[in-house]
RODO-155580 format. One record per residue (C-alpha): residue number from 1; residue in one letter; x, y, z. Coordinates in steps of 0.5 Angstrom, whole numbers. Each point is the difference from the previous one (the first is absolute). Layout:
N
(NUM; 'a'; (X; Y; Z)),
...
This chain:
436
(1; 'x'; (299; 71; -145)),
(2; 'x'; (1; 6; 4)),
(3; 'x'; (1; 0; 7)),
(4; 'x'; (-2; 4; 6)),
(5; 'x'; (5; 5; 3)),
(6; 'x'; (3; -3; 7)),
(7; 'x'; (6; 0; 4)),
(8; 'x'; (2; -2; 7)),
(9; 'x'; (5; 1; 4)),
(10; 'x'; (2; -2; 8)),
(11; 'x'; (-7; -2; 3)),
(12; 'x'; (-3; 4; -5)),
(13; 'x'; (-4; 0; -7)),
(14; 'x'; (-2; 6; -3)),
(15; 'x'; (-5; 0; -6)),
(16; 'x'; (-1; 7; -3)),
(17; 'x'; (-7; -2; -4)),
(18; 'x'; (-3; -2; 6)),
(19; 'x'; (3; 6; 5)),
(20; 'x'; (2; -5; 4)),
(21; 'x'; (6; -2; 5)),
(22; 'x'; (0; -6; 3)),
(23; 'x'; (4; -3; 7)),
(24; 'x'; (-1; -7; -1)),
(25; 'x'; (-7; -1; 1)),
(26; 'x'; (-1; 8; 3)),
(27; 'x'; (-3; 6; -4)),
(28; 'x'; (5; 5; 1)),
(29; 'x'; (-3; 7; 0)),
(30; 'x'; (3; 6; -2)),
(31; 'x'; (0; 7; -2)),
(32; 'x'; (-3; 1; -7)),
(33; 'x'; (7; 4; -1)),
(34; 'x'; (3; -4; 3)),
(35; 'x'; (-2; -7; -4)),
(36; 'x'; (1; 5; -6)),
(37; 'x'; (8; 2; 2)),
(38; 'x'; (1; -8; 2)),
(39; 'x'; (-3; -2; -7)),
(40; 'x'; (5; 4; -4)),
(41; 'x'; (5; -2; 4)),
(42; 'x'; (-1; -7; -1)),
(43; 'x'; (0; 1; -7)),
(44; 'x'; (7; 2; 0)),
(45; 'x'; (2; -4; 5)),
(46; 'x'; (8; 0; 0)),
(47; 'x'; (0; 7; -4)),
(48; 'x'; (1; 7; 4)),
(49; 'x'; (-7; 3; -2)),
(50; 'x'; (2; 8; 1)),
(51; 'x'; (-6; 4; 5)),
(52; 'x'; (-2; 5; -7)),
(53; 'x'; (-1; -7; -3)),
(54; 'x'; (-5; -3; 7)),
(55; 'x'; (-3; 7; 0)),
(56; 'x'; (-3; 0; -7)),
(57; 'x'; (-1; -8; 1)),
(58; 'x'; (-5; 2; 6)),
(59; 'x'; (-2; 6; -1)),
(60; 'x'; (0; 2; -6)),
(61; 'x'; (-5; 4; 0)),
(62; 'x'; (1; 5; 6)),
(63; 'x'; (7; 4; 2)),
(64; 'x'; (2; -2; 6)),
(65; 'x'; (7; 0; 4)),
(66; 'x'; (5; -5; 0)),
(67; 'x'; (0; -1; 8)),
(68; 'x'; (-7; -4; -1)),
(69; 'x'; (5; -6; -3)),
(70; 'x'; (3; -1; 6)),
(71; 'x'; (-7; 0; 4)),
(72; 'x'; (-1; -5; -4)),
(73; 'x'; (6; -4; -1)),
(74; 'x'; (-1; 0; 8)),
(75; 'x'; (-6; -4; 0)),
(76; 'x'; (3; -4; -5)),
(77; 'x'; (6; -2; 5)),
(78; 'x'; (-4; -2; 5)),
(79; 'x'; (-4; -4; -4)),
(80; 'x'; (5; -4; -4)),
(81; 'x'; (5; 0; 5)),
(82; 'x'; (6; 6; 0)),
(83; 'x'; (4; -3; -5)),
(84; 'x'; (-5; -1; -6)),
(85; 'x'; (2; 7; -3)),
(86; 'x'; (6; 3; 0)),
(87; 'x'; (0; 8; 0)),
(88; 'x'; (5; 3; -5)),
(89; 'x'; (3; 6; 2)),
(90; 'x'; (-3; 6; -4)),
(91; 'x'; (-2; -4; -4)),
(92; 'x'; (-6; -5; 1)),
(93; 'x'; (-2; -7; 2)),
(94; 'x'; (2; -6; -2)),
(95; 'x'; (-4; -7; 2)),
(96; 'x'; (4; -6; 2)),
(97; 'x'; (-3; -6; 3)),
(98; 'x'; (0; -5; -4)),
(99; 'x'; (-4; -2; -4)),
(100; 'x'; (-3; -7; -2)),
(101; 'x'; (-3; -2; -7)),
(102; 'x'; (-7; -1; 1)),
(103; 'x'; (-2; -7; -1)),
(104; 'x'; (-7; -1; 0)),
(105; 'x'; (-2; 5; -7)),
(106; 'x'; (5; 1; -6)),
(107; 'x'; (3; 6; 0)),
(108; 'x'; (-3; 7; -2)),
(109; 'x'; (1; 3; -7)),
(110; 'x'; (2; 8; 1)),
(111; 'x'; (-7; 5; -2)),
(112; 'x'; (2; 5; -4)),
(113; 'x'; (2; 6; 4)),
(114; 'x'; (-5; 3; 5)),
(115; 'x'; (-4; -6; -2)),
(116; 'x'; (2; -2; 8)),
(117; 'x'; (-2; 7; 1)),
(118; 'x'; (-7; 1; -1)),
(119; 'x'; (-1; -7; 1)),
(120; 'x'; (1; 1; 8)),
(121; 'x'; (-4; 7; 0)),
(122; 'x'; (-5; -4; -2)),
(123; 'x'; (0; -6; 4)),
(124; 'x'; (1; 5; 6)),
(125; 'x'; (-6; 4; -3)),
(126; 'x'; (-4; -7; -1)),
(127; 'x'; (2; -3; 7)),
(128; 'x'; (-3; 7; 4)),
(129; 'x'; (-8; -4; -1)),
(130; 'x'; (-2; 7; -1)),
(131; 'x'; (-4; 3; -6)),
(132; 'x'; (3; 6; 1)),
(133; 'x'; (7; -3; -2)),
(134; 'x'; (-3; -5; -5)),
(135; 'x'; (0; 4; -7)),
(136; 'x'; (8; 1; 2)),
(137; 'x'; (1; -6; 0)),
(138; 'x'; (-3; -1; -7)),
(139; 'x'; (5; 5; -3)),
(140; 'x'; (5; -2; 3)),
(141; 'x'; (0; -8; -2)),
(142; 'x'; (-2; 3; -7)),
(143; 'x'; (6; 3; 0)),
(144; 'x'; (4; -5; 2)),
(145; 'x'; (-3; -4; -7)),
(146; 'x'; (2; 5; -4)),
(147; 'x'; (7; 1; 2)),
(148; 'x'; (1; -8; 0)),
(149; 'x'; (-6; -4; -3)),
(150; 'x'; (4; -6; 1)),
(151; 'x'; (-1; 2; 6)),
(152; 'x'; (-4; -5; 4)),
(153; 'x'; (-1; 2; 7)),
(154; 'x'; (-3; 7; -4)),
(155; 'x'; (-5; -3; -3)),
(156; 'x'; (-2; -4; 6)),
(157; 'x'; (-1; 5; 5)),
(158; 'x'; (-4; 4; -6)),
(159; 'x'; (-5; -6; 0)),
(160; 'x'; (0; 1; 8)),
(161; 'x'; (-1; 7; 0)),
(162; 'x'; (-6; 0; -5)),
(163; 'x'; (-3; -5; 4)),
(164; 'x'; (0; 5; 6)),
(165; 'x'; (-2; 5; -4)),
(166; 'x'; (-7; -3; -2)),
(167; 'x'; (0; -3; 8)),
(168; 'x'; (0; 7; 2)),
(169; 'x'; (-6; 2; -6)),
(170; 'x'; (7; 5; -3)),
(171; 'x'; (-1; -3; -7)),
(172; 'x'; (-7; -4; -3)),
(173; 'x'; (2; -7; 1)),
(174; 'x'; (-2; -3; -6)),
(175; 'x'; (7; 4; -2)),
(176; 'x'; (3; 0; 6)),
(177; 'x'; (1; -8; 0)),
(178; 'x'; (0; -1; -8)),
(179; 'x'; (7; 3; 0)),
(180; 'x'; (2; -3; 6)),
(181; 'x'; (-1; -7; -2)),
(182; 'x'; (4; 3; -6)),
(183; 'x'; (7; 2; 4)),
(184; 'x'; (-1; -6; 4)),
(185; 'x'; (0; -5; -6)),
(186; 'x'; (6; 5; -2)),
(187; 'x'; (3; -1; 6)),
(188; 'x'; (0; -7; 0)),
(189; 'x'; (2; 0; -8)),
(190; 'x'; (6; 3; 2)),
(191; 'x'; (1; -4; 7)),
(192; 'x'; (-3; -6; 1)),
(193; 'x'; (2; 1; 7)),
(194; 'x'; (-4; 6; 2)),
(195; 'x'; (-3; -1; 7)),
(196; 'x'; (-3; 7; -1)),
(197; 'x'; (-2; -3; -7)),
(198; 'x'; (-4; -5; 3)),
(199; 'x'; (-3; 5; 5)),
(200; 'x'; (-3; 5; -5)),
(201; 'x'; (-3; -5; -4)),
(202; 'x'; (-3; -4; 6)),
(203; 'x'; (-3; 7; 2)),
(204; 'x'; (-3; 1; -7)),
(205; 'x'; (-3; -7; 0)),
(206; 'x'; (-2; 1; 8)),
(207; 'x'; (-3; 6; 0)),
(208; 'x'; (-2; 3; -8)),
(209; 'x'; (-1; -8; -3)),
(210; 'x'; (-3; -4; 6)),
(211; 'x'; (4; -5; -2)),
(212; 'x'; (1; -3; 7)),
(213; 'x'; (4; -6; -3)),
(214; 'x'; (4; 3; -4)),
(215; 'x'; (1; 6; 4)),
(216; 'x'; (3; -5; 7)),
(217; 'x'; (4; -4; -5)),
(218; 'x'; (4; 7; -3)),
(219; 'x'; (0; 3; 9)),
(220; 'x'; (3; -8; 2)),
(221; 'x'; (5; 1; -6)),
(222; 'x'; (3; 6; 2)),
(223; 'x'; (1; -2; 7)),
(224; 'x'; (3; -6; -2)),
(225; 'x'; (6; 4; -4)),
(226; 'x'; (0; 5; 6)),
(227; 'x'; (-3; -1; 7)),
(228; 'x'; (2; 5; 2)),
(229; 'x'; (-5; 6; -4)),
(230; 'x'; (-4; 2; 5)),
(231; 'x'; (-5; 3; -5)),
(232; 'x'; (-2; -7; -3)),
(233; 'x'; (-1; -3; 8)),
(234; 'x'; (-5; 6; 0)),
(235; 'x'; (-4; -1; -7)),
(236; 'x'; (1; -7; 1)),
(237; 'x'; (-4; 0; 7)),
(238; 'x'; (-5; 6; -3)),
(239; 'x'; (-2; -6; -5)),
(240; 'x'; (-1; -6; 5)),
(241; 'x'; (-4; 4; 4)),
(242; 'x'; (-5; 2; -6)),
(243; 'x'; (0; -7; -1)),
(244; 'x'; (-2; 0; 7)),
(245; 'x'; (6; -4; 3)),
(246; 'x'; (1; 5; 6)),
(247; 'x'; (5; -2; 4)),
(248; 'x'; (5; -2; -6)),
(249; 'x'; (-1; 6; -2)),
(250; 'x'; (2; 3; 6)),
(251; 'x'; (6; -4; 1)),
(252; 'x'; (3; 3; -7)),
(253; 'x'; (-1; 7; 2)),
(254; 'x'; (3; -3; 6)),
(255; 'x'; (6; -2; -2)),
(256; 'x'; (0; 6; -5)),
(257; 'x'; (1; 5; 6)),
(258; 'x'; (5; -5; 3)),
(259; 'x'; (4; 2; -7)),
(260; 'x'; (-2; 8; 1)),
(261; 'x'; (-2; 1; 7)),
(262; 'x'; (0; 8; 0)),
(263; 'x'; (-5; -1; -7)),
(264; 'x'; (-6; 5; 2)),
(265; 'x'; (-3; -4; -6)),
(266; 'x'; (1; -7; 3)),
(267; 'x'; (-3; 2; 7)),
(268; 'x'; (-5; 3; -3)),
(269; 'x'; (-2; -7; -5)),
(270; 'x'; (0; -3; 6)),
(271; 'x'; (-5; 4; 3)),
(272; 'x'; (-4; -1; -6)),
(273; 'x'; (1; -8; 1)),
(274; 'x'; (-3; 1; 7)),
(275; 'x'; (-6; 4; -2)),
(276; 'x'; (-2; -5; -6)),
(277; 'x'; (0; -6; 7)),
(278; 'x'; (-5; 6; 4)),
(279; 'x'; (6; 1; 5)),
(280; 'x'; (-1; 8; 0)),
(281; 'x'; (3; 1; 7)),
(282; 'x'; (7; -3; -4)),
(283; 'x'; (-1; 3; -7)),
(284; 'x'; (0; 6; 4)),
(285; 'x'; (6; -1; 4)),
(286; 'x'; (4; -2; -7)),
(287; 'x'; (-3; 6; -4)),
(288; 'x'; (2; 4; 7)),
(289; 'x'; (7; -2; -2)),
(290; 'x'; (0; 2; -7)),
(291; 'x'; (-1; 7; 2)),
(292; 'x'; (5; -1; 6)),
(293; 'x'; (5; -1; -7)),
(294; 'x'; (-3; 5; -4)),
(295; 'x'; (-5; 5; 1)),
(296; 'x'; (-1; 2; -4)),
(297; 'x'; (-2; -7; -4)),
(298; 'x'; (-6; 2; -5)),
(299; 'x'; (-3; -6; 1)),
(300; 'x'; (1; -3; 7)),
(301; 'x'; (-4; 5; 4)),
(302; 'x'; (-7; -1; -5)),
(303; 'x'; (1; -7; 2)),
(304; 'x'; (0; 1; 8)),
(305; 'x'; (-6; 5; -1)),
(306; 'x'; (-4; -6; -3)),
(307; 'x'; (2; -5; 5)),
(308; 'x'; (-1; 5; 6)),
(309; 'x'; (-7; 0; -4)),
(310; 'x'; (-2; -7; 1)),
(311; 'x'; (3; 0; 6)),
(312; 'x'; (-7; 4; 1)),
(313; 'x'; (4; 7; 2)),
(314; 'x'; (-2; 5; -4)),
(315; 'x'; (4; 6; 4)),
(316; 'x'; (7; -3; -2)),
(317; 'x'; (-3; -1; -7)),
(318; 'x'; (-1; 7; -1)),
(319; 'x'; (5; 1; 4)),
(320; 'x'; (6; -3; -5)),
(321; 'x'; (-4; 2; -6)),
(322; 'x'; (1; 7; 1)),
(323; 'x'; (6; 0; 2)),
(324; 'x'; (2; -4; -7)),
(325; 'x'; (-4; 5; -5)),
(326; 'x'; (4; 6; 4)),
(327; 'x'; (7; -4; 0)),
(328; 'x'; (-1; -1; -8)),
(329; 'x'; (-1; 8; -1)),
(330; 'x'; (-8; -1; -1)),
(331; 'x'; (-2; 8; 0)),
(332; 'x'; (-3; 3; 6)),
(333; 'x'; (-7; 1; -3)),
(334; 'x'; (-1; -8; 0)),
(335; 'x'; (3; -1; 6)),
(336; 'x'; (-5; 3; 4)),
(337; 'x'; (-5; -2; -5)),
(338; 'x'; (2; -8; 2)),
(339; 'x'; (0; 3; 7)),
(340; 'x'; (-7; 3; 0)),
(341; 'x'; (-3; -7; -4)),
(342; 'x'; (3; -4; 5)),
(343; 'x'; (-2; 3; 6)),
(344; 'x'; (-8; 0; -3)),
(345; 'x'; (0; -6; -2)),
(346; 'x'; (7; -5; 0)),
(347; 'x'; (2; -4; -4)),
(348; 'x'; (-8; -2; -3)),
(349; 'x'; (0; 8; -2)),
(350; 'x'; (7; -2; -3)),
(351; 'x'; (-2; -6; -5)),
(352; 'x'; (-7; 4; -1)),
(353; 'x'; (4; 7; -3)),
(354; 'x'; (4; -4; -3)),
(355; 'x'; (-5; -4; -5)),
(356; 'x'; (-4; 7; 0)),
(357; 'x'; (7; 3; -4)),
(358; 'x'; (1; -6; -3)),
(359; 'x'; (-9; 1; -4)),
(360; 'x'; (3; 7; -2)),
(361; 'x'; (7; -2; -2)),
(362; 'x'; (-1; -7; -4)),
(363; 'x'; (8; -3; -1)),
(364; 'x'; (3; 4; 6)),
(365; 'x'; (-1; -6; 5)),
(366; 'x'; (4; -7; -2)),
(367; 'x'; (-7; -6; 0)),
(368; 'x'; (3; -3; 5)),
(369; 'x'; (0; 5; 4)),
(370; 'x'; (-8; 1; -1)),
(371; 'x'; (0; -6; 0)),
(372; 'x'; (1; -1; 8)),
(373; 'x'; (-3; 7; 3)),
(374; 'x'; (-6; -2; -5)),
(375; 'x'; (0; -7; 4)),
(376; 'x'; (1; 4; 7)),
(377; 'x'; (-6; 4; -2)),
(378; 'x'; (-4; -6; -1)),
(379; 'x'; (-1; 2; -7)),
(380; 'x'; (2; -8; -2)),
(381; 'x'; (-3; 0; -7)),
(382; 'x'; (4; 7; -2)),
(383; 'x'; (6; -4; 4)),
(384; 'x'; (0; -6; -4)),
(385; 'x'; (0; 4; -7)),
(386; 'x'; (6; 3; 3)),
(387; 'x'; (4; -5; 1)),
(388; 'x'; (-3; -3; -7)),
(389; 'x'; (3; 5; -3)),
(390; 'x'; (7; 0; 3)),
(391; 'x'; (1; -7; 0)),
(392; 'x'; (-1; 1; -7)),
(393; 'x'; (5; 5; 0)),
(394; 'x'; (4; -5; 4)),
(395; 'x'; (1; 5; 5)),
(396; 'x'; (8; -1; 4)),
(397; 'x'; (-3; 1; 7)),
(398; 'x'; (-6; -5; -1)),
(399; 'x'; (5; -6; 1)),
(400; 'x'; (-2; -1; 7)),
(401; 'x'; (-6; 0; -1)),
(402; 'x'; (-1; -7; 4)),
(403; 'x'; (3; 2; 6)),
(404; 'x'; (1; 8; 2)),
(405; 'x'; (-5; 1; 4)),
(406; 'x'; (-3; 7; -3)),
(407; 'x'; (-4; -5; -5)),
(408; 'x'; (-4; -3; 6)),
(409; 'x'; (-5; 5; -2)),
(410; 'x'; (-1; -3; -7)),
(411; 'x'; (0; -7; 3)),
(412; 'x'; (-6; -6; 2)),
(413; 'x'; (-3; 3; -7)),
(414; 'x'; (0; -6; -5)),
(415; 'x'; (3; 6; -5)),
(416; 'x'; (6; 0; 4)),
(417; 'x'; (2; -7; -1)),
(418; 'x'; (-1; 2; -8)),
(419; 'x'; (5; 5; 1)),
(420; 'x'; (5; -5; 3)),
(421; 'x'; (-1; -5; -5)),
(422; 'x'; (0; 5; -6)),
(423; 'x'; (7; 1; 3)),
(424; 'x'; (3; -7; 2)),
(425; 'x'; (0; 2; 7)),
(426; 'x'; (-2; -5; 6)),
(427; 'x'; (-7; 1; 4)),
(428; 'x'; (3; 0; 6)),
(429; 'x'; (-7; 4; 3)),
(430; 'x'; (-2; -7; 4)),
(431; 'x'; (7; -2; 2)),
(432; 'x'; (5; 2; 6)),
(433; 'x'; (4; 2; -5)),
(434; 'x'; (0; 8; 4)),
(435; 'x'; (1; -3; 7)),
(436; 'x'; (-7; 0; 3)),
């Protein structure tokens, strides 16, 4: 058996599958080049690792001056304490605090070289939430497996990056998710102590199998072997609250952002907590943040439109979804149109040329999608052929589909039940499970 690779020194704990540094029970938030320049350093702790060496490490894809080392190095200090590096005149660096055995996971084998490399590229990639960042994670891990197929932690973090990708509608599901069960089995073939293991396939049981169970059983193992993985806290209470636990699933994210307190994406999680309770007014702070922490977030700014919406203030709705199309490169052409539809008639005007394309273009909108602006529009028979349709393409994004507040158009229609029910998921319709 394998183990993960980790390393702790002084108060601190440096675990580079996770990209994370701990002080104790604390995040430590670094620079990501700076965390890069740490993570080769500590990898020859005690060795002198010459600048041309750290330069190529860190940047290997870019020519930059040797001065930016010392920036770094810098900032390093002030983190670990002065005497954690040494400076080797004209020469390079030399880590030297030292260093303890971990005790909690058996050693780590070594990866074939630059197996570590693209493994945290892709990590990087993976951790930014982002669709645009999602396919370079994927060639990254992909990499990583074919340099080391031994590797574990490669094959984990394709099985995550593939679920994303079938999350974010970048690949067909079906295909997405079959060969991220496969790297997770691989991984946790390779390494039965694999975390990341155990969160990929709970993700593909949570979200492509609708395995409830079996998907809570594979999320509490990987917490059980590393408390500390912010992402399996979020996907964790993602899966309660779709079981309608609420409150338990806003205490996970909770505790992830604890772990990970400048994620936009756990702010932004949060905030999908507090909209599936109805509380618009807090969903809308969270979101908020999450754009304080990344503009640009492709995901966060269409939340806010939706809770600004329910809220009953349409101008913001507007408002924030033009600005998303115009922050994403939408063309000139289809921002005045969205502008113009949006001014003549608001968001009913919206929903009424969406189904209106979707009659001229069958296959260029998901069911699910159809679905809900059908049920907006008061076409319910039309609504439930669509929802029928997805949950028979067992549709990611339909997991919630007993709490999140956009289905309460769909709702009271004995249909619905049906739908709950196809799926193994609780009708909460009459209970307090939304905090009314």
């Amino acid at each position: 058996m394998t183990g993960r690779e980790g390393y702790e020194f002084g108060d601190f704990r440096l675990e580079p599958a996770e990209r994370r540094l701990t002080c104790g029970r604390d995040t430590v938030t670094l620079p990501p080049k700076t965390y890069d320049l740490l993570v080769a350093l500590v990898r020859r702790a005690g060795e002198l690792v010459t600048k041309r060496e750290l330069l190529d490490a860190v940047w290997p894809d870019a020519f930059v001056e040797e001065g930016i080392l010392a920036v770094h190095i810098s900032g390093l200090r002030k983190t670990l304490g002065e005497d954690a590096i040494e400076t080797v005149p004209r020469a390079g660096y030399r880590f030297r605090a030292a260093m303890r055995t971990r005790k909690d996971r058996p050693s780590a084998r070594t990866a074939e070289p630059g197996a570590y490399e693209q493994f945290g590229r892709g990590r990087f990639h993976l951790l930014a939430a982002s669709m645009f960042e999602i396919s370079k994670a994927v060639a990254a891990f992909r990499a990583a497996a074919e340099l080391d197929p031994q590797y574990a932690p490669a094959h984990a973090g394709l099985a995550l990056a593939r679920c994303a990708e079938a999350s974010y509608r970048l690949a067909a599901p079906a295909e997405a998710y079959a060969e991220a069960r496969a790297a997770a089995l691989r991984a946790l073939a390779l390494d039965g102590a694999s975390a990341d293991a155990q969160l990929a396939l709970g993700t593909v049981m949570f979200y492509a199998e609708w395995n409830w169970k079996s998907a809570e059983r594979s999320l509490e193992r990987a917490l059980e072997i590393n408390p500390h993985l912010s992402e399996a806290w979020l996907t964790h209470g993602q899966l309660l609250e779709a079981l309608g636990r609420l409150e338990a699933g806003l205490a996970n994210k909770l505790h992830a952002l604890e772990r990970d307190p400048f994620s936009a994406l756990a702010n932004l999680q949060i905030s999908l907590s507090y909209w599936n309770q109805r509380r618009y007014d807090d969903a809308i702070e969270w979101a908020s943040r999450a754009l304080e922490l990344d503009p640009r977030h492709p995901h966060a700014r269409e939340h806010l439109a939706a809770a600004y919406l329910k809220k009953g203030d349409e101008p913001r709705y507007v408002a924030e979804n033009l600005k998303h199309a115009e922050l994403h490169g939408a063309p000139a052409e289809a921002l005045a149109e969205l502008r113009r539809v949006f001014e003549a008639g608001g968001q009913k005007a919206i929903v009424r040329m969406v189904l209106d394309r979707a009659a001229q273009q069958p296959g260029a909108f998901p069911s699910m999608q159809l679905a809900l602006f059908h049920g907006q529009a008061g076409e319910m028979d039309a609504a439930f052929a669509e929802l029928t349709r997805a949950i028979d393409g067992r549709d990611p994004a339909l997991v919630h589909l007993a709490v999140a507040p956009q289905w309460d158009c769909l709702r009271g229609d004995p249909r619905f039940d049906s739908a709950l029910a196809r799926m193994g998921l609780p009708n909460l319709s009459s209970s307090t499970a939304f905090g009314r």
